[in-house]
LOVEX-370648 format. One record per residue (C-alpha): residue in one letter; x negated, y negated, z negated. Coordinates in steps of 0.25 Angstrom, whole numbers, plus 5000, padded with zeros to 4 digits. Last residue first. Layout:
<sites>
aXYZ
...
</sites>
This chain:
<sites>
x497649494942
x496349474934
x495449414947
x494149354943
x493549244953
x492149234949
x491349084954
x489849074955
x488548964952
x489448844955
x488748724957
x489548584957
x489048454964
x489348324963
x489848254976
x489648104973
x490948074976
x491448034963
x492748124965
x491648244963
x492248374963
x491848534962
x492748634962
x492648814961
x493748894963
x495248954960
x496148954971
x497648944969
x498548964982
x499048894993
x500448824999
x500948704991
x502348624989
x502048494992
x503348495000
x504148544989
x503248554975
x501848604972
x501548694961
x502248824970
x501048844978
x500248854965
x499148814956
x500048764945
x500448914942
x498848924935
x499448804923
x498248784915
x497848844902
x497248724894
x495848674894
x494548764893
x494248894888
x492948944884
x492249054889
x491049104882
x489649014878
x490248904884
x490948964899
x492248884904
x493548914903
x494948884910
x496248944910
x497348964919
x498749004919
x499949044928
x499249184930
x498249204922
x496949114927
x495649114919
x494748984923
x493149014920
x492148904920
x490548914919
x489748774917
x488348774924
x487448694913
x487748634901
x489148684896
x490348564896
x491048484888
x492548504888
x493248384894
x494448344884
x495948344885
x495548454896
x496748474905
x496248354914
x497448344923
x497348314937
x498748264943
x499848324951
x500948204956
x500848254970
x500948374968
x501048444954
x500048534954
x499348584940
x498148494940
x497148524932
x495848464929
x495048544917
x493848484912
x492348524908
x491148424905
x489848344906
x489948234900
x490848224887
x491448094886
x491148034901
x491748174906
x490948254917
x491448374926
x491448524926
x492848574929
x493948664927
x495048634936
x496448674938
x497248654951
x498448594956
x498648474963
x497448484974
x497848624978
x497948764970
x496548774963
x495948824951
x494648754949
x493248794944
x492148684941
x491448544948
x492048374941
x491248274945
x492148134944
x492148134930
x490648124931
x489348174928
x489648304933
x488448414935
x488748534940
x488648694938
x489948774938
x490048934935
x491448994939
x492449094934
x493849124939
x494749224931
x495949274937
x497549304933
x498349294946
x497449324958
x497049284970
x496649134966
x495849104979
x494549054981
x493848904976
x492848814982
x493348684979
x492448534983
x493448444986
x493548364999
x494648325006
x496148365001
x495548344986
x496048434975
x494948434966
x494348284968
x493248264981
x492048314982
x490848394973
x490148454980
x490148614976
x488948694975
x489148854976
x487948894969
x486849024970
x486148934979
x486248784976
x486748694989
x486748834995
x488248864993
x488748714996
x490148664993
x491048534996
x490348465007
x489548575015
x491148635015
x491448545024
x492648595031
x493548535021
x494848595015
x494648675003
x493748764998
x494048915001
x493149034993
x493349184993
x492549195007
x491249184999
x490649055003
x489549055014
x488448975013
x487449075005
x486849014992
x487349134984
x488549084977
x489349174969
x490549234969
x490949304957
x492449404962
x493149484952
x493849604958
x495249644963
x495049764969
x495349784985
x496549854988
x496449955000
x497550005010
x497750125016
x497750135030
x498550245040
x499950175039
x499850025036
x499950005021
x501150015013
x501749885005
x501549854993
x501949694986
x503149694995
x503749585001
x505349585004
x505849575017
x506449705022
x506049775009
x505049895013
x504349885027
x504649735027
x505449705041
x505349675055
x506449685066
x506549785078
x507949825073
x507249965070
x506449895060
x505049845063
x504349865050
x503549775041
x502449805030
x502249685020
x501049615018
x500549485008
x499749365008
x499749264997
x500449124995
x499749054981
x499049144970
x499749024961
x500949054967
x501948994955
x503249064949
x502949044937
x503349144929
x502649244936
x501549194947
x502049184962
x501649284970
x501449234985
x501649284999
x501249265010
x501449365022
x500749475029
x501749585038
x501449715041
x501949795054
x501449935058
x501149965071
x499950065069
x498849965071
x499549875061
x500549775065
x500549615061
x501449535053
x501349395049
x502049335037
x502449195031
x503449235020
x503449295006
x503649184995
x503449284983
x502849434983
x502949484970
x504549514970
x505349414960
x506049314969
x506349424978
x507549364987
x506549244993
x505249354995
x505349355009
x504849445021
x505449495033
x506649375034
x507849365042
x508349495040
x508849485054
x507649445059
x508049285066
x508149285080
x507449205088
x507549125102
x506549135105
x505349095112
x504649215111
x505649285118
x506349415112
x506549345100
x506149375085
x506449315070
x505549335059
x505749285044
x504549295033
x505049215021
x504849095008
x505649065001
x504849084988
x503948984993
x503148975007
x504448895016
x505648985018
x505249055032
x503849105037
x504149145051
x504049295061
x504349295074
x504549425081
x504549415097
x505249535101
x504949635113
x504549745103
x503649645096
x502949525096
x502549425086
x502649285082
x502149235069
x502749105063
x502449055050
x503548945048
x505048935046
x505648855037
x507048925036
x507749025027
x508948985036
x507949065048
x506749005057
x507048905066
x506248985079
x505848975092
x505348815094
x504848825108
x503548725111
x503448725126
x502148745133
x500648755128
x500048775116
x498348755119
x497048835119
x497048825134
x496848985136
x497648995123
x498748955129
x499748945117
x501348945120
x502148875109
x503048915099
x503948865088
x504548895074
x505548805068
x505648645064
x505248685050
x505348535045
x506748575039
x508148525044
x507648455053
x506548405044
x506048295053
x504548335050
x504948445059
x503748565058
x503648655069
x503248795065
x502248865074
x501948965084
x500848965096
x501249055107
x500249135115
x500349215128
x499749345131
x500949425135
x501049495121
x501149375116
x500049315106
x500749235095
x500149135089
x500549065074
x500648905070
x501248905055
x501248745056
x502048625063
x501948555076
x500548535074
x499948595086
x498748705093
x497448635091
x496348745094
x495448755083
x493948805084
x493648945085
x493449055074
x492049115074
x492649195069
x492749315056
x494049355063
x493349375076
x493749335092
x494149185085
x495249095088
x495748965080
x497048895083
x497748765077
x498848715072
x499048575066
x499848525054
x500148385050
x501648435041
x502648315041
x503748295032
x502948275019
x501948355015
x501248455023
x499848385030
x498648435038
x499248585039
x498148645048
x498948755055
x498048885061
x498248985071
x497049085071
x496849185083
x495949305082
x495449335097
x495349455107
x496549425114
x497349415103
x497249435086
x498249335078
x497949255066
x499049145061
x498649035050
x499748985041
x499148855035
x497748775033
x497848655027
x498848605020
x499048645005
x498448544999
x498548435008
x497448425021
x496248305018
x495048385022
x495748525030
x494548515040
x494848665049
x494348725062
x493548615067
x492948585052
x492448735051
x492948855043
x494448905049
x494349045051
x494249105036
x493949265037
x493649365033
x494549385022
x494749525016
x496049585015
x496349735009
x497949765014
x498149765027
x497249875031
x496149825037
x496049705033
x495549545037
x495849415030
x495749285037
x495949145027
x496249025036
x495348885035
x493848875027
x494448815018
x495648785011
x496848685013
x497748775019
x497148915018
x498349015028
x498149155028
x497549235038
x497649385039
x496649495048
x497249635050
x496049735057
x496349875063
x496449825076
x496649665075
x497849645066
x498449515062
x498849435051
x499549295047
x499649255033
x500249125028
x499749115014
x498549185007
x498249104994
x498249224984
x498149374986
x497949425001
x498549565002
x499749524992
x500249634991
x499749774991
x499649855003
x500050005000
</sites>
C-alpha cells in the first residue's frame, strides 16, 4: 500500500507524469527559490527531489512578489523527446486584479540544463499543455475577470501553441465554466477512448476545495459536466485525514493503470490550522463501464492507503534526524530554499568561512526583496530543530539566529543581536500573522545576555506549540510557549488568505545596512511525529 501524503509538508498544486518506468511530480514554491520543486520515483510512493528547474535571473527574480506569490501550479508533460514546464509568475494577488505571466521552460533531461523562458500570456494563471494525439499543442489556463461577473473566475480556456514558433497562435476559445461549486482553475486535459477529459480544481484551496472533470468529444467543447461532478473532495468529511483535496493530475502506469496526485492538507486537531501547509497525495482511479473516472474505493473521497500499482511493492523510507553541515563546497543541500532573489552571492556564502554557511546580513525578517533565510521544510508535527550561530552585533539593528517561518506576518524568531543595556544579547520576535495589522513582538520582557563565543539555540515544536532554548551549560529555555498554529495557510484572512507552509531555518538581518554577517557551523532537523 502507498501511504499518504507522499510528499509531507509544503507540496501544492502537483502535476505528474511518466516517462518509462519513471514518475517525475512538480509542486508549486511561490516566493522561494530556486523556482518548482521535481520529484522523481519509481514506484509511486518513495520520492526523491531531483530537481528544482528554475535557478538563474532569466528564469526567475521573485525581488518585490507578495507573500505567497511567486511561483504557482507548474505543469510537467514528456513529448517528442523533451520535458515540458509550464509555469505562472504571480506578481500580485490582492485586490481585483492578479499580474500573473506564464511561461514555458524545456529540457531533454530532468536534471536540465532547462532552457530559458518563452512568454506565453497573462490572461490568468494555472496554464497547463496538452499534447494531442495529432501533434498539436494547446495552452490551458483560467482567465481572470477583474470585473467579477459573477466571480473573477472567467472560465477555463484554450489556445493552440506552435511550438515551432514558440508562440500561441489562433483563436482564444473559453471551454469551460466549471460546475455550481465554482471557481475553476488547475486544468489538465487528456485524451482518452475518443473523449477529451478535462480535469479542474473547484471551490477555491480551503476546505471546499475539489477535483471536477467534464469531457467532450471535441477539444473545443462544449463540456459535460461528470455525473458525480467531483472525483475528489474532502467537503462532506470534515473529519477524515486528508482535508482540502483538490487540484489533481493523473497519469497511467505501464500496465494502464490510473492514479491520481492532488493536494491536500491535514489541519492540526483543535485548531483546525495547516501549519505543514498543502501537501501532495494519491488515489488510484478507475474508468467505469460508463467510460468516466473515479476513486478506486469511495468514488470521491481520499484515502490515507491506497494499493500499489500491480507488480511493485512500495517502500517507505524511515523518518531519521538530518545534521547538515557546511563543508566549503558551493552547493547547498537540496533540503534548503531562501526566498525570492536570484542573488544568492548577496544573501549566503559556503566558502566565505569553510565549515560555515555565512549569511549577509539584508533587509528586515519578512522583507519582499532582500532577506537573508536559509531554511527547509517543516514536515512534520512534533520536531526539534538545532543550530550553532557565530556573530557579532553591535546594534539593535544586527540581529542572525534560528527562525520559524510561514511568511512576512507570522514567524517566531530566536536571535543574537545587541541591547544598549546589556550588549550583546538574546531576544525572541514574534509575530503570529494578523495581515495587514500583524506586528513584531519582543516576547522577552528583558533580553537575556548572551554565552561568549558561538551561541547554540534549540526550538521544540509540538503541535500547535513551540519553544525556545539556547545551550548555558545544558539547555535552558527562553521566553514563553508561542502560538505554532499561527504559522499557517489559515492565519491569514479573505483575500490575504495565504498558500505555503512552515519552514524552519537559519536568518541573518541587518536594517542598518552595513550587511553584518552571521556563521553558522551546522543545523539538525529532528522529526518526533
Amino acid at each position: 500500500m502507498i501511504q499518504n501524503p507522499i510528499l509531507p509538508g509544503f507540496h501544492p498544486d502537483p502535476s505528474i507524469c511518466r516517462v518509462g518506468d519513471d514518475y517525475f511530480i512538480a509542486t508549486s514554491t511561490f516566493e522561494w527559490y530556486p523556482g518548482v520543486q521535481i520529484y522523481h520515483s519509481t514506484d509511486l510512493q518513495t520520492w526523491e527531489l531531483v530537481k528544482r528547474p528554475l535557478e538563474r535571473a532569466d528564469q526567475l527574480d521573485l525581488r518585490g512578489v507578495q507573500d505567497s506569490c511567486g511561483v504557482w501550479a507548474p505543469c510537467l508533460t514528456h513529448a517528442d523527446g523533451r520535458f515540458w514546464l509550464i509555469y505562472t509568475i504571480v506578481r500580485r494577488k490582492s485586490g481585483s486584479f492578479k499580474d500573473c505571466h506564464n511561461y514555458l521552460v524545456t529540457a531533454e533531461k530532468i536534471e536540465g540544463p532547462w532552457s530559458a523562458p518563452i512568454y506565453l500570456n497573462s490572461s490568468g494563471f494555472d496554464p497547463s499543455l496538452f499534447h494531442d494525439d495529432d501533434g498539436r499543442k494547446w495552452l490551458l489556463n483560467l482567465t481572470w475577470d477583474y470585473r467579477a461577473r459573477p466571480t473573477p473566475f472567467g472560465g477555463i480556456v484554450l489556445q493552440e501553441y506552435d511550438a515551432t514558433r514558440g508562440k500561441l497562435v489562433g483563436p482564444i476559445t473559453n471551454i469551460f465554466q466549471g460546475s455550481s461549486l465554482g471557481l475553476a482553475e488547475g486544468p489538465h486535459l487528456y485524451q482518452r477512448d475518443g473523449w477529451y477529459h478535462l480535469l479542474v480544481a473547484e471551490g477555491g484551496t480551503g476546505m471546499r476545495h475539489a477535483v471536477t472533470m467534464a469531457r467532450s468529444r471535441e477539444i473545443t467543447g462544449p463540456y459535460e459536466l461528470h455525473p458525480d461532478t467531483h472525483v475528489v473532495t474532502s467537503r462532506f468529511n470534515p473529519d477524515i485525514v486528508l482535508q482540502r483535496s483538490g487540484h489533481g493530475d493523473i497519469v497511467d502506469t505501464p500496465d494502464g493503470e490510473t492514479y491520481m496526485v492532488h493536494l491536500c492538507s491535514r489541519p492540526l486537531p483543535g485548531v483546525r490550522r495547516s501549519v505543514l501547509g498543502r501537501e501532495t497525495s494519491i488515489q488510484k482511479c478507475i474508468w467505469d463501464e460508463d467510460g468516466w473516472l473515479r476513486l478506486h474505493g469511495d468514488p470521491i473521497v481520499p484515502e490515507t492507503s491506497v494499493p500499489s500499482p500491480r507488480g511493485l511493492k512500495a517502500t517507505v523510507a524511515e523518518t531519521t534526524s538530518v545534521r547538515y553541515t557546511f563543508d566549503g563546497t558551493q552547493t547547498l543541500t537540496a533540503d534548503f530554499q531562501w526566498l525570492r532573489s536570484p542573488q544568492r552571492d548577496r544573501l549566503f556564502s559556503l566558502s566565505d568561512r569553510p565549515g560555515h554557511l555565512r549569511l549577509l546580513g539584508r533587509e528586515s525578517i519578512g522583507s519582499t526583496f532582500e532577506q537573508a533565510l536559509v531554511a527547509r521544510r517543516q514536515t512534520d508535527f512534533d520536531f526539534d530543530a538545532e543550530i550553532e550561530v557565530e556573530a557579532e552585533p553591535t546594534s539593535y539593528h544586527h540581529m542572525a539566529g534560528l527562525v520559524a517561518y510561514y511568511n512576512g506576518f507570522a514567524y517566531h524568531y530566536l536571535c543574537l543581536t545587541h541591547d544598549e543595556v546589556h550588549g550583546r544579547s538574546l531576544q525572541i520576535l514574534s509575530c503570529p500573522g494578523g495581515w495587514p495589522q500583524g506586528k513584531t513582538e519582543l516576547t522577552l520582557e528583558q533580553p537575556v545576555i548572551a554565552p561568549q563565543g558561538p551561541v547554540r539555540m534549540k526550538l521544540e515544536v509540538r503541535g500547535a506549540a513551540s519553544r525556545f532554548y539556547y545551550w548555558h551549560d545544558g539547555w535552558k529555555r527562553i521566553g514563553p510557549v508561542l502560538d505554532h498554529s499561527a504559522l499557517s495557510d489559515e492565519s491569514g484572512e479573505g483575500e490575504h488568505a495565504n498558500f505555503t507552509g512552515a519552514f524552519v531555518g537559519m536568518a541573518a538581518n541587518d536594517t542598518s545596512g552595513q550587511a553584518m554577517h552571521a556563521d553558522f557551523s551546522y543545523f539538525s532537523y529532528l522529526p518526533l511525529s
